[in-house]
C-alpha positions in Angstrom: 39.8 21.0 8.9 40.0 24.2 7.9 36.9 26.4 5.5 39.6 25.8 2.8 39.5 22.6 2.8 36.5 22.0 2.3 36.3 20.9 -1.0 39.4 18.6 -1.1 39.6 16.3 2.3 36.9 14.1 3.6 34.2 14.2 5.6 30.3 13.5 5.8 27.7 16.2 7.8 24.3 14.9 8.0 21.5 16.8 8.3 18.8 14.7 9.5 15.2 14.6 10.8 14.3 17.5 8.7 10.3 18.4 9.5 9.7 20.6 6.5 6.1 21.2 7.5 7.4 22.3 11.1 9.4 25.2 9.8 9.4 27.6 6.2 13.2 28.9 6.6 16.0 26.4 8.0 19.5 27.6 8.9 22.3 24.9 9.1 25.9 25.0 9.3 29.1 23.6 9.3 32.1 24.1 12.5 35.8 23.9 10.7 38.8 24.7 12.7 38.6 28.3 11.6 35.6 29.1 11.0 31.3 28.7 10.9 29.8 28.5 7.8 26.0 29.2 7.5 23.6 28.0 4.9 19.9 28.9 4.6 17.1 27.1 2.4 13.3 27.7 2.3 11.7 24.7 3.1 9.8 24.1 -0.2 13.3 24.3 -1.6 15.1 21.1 0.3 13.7 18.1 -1.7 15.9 20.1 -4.6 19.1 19.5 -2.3 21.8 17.2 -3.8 21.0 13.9 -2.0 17.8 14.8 -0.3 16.3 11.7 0.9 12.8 11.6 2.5 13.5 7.6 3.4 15.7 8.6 6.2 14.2 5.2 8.0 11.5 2.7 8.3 7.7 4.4 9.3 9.4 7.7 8.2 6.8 10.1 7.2 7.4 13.9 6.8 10.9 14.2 7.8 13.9 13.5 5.6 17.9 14.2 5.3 20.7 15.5 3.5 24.7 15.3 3.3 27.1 18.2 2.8 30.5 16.9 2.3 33.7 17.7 -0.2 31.6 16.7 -3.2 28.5 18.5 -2.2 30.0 22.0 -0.2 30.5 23.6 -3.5 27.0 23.3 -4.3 25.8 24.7 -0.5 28.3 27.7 -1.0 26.5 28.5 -4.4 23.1 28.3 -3.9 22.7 28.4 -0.1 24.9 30.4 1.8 24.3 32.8 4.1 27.4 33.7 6.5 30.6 32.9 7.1 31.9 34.0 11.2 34.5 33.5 13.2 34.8 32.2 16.8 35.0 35.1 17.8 31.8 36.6 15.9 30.1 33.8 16.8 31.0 34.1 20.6 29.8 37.8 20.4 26.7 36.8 19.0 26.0 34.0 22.0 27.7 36.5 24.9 24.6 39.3 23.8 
């Protein structure tokens, strides 16, 4: 699926095991055919996250997850974005 997409067809990335006291900046993304898109939160600012669930399973403690899909992408583009690359970019990136 391509970055343009990615409002209007379906699919379901899930960010899990998320150890907000193990880290104070996380960087996630999502791979579409054309593209990387990069998101960045603080960690004090992920329980905010549409969906955020700290119950990610049973004797959970500290860690929880969150979705980005077409209902939810609109809201990590707004608030959380931080880069869009290529393949290419991202290859030069890796290659250094």
């Amino acid at each position: 699926m391509a970055v343009s997409n990615a409002t209007t067809e379906s699919y379901d990335c899930n960010i899990q095991q998320v150890k907000r006291s193990e880290f104070d900046v996380l960087y996630y993304g999502i791979f579409f055919r054309d593209a990387v898109v990069v998101f960045r939160a603080e960690s004090k600012d992920i329980p905010a996250m549409p969906g955020y669930s700290d119950k990610q399973h049973k004797g959970n403690h500290g860690e929880g997850q969150f979705h980005i899909s077409s209902e939810t992408y609109h809201w990590h583009r707004k608030n959380r974005f931080y880069t869009e690359l290529t393949y290419e970019q991202l290859l030069g990136y890796l290659s250094k």
